[in-house]
N, C-alpha and C positions, 0 to 999 in steps of 0.2 A: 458570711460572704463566700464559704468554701464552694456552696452547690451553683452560685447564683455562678461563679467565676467557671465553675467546670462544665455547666450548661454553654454557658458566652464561646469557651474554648470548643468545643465539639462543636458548635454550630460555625463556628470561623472555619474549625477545618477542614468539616463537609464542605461550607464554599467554595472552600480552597480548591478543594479536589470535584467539586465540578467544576472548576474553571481550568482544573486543568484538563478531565475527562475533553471539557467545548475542545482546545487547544489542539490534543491527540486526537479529535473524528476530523478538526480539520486539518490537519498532518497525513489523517487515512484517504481524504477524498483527495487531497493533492498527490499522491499517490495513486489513487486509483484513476484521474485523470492521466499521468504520465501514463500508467499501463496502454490508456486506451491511445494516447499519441504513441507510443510506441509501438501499437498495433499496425495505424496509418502509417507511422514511416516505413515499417516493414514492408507493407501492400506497396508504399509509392514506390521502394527501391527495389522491390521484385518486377512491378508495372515498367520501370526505368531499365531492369537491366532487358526484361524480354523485346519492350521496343531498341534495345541497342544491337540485340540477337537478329530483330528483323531487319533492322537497318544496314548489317554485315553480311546477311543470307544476300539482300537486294543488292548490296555491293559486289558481290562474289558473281552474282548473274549478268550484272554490268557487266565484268572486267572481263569474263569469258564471251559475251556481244562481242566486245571489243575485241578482242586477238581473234574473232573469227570461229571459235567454238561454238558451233552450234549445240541447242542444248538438247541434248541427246538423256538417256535414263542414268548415265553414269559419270555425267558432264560434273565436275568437281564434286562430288559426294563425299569423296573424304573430308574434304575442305570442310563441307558442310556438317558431316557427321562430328567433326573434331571440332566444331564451334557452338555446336547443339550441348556438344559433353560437356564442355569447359560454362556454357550458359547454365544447364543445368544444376553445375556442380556449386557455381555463385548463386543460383536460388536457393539451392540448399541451405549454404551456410549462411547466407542473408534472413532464411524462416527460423533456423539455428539461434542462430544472434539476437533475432526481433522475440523470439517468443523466450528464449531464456529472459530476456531484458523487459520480457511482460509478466512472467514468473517473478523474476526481484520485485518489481514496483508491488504486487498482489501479495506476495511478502510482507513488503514493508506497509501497506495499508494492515492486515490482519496483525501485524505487529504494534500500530500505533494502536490501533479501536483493545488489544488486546490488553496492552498499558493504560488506556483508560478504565476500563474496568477495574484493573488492578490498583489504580487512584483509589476509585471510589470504597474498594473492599479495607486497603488501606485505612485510611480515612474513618469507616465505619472501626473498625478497629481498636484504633486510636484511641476513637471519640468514646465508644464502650468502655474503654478502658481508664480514661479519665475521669468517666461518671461513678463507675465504680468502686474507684480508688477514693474518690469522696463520700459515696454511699457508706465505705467499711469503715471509714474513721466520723461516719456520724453516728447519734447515738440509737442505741440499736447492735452495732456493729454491723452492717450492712445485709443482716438475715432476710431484709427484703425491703423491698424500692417507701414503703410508708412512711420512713423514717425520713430518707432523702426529701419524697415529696414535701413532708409538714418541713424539713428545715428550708428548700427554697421556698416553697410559700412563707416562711417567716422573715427569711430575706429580702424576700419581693414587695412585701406590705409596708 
């Protein structure tokens, strides 16, 4: 019953470890979908900050209409140069932020798909090593698989 049982055992714990390899690809593409949302929100909040850039350039040319400032070449420039820098400076660290936080998620996908593989070699391991361990204590001494084979087939029949 040694072979019949060490067979039963290896094959339980290969399925075992593909169902856990299934488990980790779908922990990778959950992952790799975050990447890709993390991409778009990057773009929306860069898209969000420069429409707010434009919306305060247009404010700035209002308010000098307004007191009578004609807009001449050097009509608020600093204003404007000092709102371009500070706009800039939030793009930056907004593509900063988005792409380090695409870098983790790409990560953590090559880390799950990675530990799946690592199941399965697991697993094959294992499972060799159990067959093994009953091939050496059958008779024979495990000098090679013939022996195993004839005893599960005498357990099988």
């Amino acid at each position: 019953m040694g072979a019949t049982m060490a067979v039963a055992s290896a094959g339980v714990t290969l399925v075992g470890a593909m169902q856990q390899r299934a488990a980790y690809r779908m922990q990778a593409r959950q992952s790799e979908e975050q990447k890709e949302m993390a991409g778009l929100q990057m773009g929306a909040e860069v898209n969000q900050r420069e429409k707010t850039l434009l919306a305060i350039l247009a404010g700035l040319d209002a308010s000098s209409a307004s007191r009578g400032v004609v807009g001449g070449p050097n009509a608020n420039q600093g204003l404007r140069l000092g709102e371009k820098q500070y706009a800039n400076q939030d793009i930056r660290n907004i593509k900063i932020m988005g792409y380090s936080n695409m870098r983790n998620f790409g990560l953590s996908a090559a880390s799950s798909r990675m530990s799946g593989r690592a199941a399965i070699t697991s697993a094959l391991g294992s499972s060799f090593g159990t067959i093994g361990s009953v091939a050496a204590k059958s008779p024979g001494g495990g000098s090679n698989f013939s022996a195993f084979r004839q005893q599960l087939k005498n357990e099988l029949s």
